[in-house]
N, C-alpha and C positions, 0 to 999 in steps of 0.2 A: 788452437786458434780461437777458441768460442768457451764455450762452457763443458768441464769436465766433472759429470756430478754423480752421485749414489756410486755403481759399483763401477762406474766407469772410471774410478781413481785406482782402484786396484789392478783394473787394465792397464791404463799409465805407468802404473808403476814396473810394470812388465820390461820399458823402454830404456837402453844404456842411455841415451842421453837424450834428457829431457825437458823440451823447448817450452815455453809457453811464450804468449804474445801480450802484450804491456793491456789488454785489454780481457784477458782470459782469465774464468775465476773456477774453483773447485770446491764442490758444492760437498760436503761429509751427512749421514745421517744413517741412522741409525736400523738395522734390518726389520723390518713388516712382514707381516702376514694376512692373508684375505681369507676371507670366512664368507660361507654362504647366508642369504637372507635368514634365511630358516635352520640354521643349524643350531644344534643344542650340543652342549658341552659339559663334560660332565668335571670335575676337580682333575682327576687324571688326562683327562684331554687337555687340556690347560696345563698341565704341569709338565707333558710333554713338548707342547705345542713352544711354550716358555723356554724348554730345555734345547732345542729344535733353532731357535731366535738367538739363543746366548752362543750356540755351539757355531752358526753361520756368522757371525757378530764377531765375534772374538778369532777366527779362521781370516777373515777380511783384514781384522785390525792388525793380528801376526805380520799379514802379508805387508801394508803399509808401516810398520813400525821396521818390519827387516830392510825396508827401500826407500827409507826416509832418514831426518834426523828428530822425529818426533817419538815420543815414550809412549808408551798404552796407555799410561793413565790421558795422556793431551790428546790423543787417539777417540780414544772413548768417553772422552768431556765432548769432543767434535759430534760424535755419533748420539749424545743423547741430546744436546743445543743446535743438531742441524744447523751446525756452521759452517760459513761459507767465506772463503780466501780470496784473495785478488793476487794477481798474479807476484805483486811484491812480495806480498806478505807470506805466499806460496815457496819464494825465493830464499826468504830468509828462514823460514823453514823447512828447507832442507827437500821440500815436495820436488821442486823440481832444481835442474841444473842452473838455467840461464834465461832469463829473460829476454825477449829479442823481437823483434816483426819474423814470423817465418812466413815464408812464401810456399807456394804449391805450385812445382814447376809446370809450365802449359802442357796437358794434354794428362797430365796424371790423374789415375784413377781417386775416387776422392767415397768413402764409404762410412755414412754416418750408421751407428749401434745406437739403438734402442731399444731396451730390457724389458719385456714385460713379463710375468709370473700369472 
C-alpha cells in the first residue's frame, strides 16, 4: 500500500499474487556495508568485504529476476541507479500483478519490517 524499498522487494516477491495501490512505489538499490569509525583495511579485507557485497547482490537479484519479468542486466542497472518505480510502472514490469486500492479488512493485524544490519 505505501512504499516497498531495499530488500523489502525480494520479500514481495515471496507473494502469489501481488497487489500494489495506484500510489505505491518500489524503491531497488544496491547492497552496503558498514564499517567502523576506526577500522583499517587492509587490500584483502576489501577484496573480501567486495566479494561478500557482489555474492548478497547478485543472491537478491536471482531472487527478483525468477519473480519478475525483468533480466539481471535491468535488475542490476536498478541496484546500482537506486531506482525507484511507481506503481504503473511496477505493473508493466512485471514486479507486481495488478494495480488496485487494496483495503485492510477492519481489525486485521497490520506489521510494518524494518531492516537494519
Amino acid at each position: 500500500m505505501g512504499n516497498v524499498d531495499s530488500i523489502g522487494n525480494a520479500i514481495f516477491q515471496a507473494g502469489t499474487l501481488k497487489l500494489a495501490s495506484k500510489h505505491a512505489t518500489f524503491m531497488f538499490h544496491g547492497v552496503a556495508i558498514s564499517t567502523t569509525a576506526n577500522e583499517i583495511c587492509t587490500e584483502k579485507i576489501l577484496v573480501e568485504r567486495l566479494a561478500t557485497v557482489r555474492s548478497d547482490q547478485q543472491r537478491i537479484a536471482n531472487l527478483i529476476v525468477e519473480h519478475t519479468d525483468l533480466s539481471d542486466e535491468v535488475v542490476n542497472h536498478f541496484f546500482l541507479e537506486a531506482e525507484t518505480k511507481t506503481a504503473r510502472e511496477s505493473h508493466e514490469l512485471g514486479i507486481v500483478h495488478e494495480v488496485r486500492e487494496v483495503t485492510i479488512p477492519l481489525g486485521s493485524q497490520v506489521i510494518s519490517l524494518a531492516f537494519n544490519r
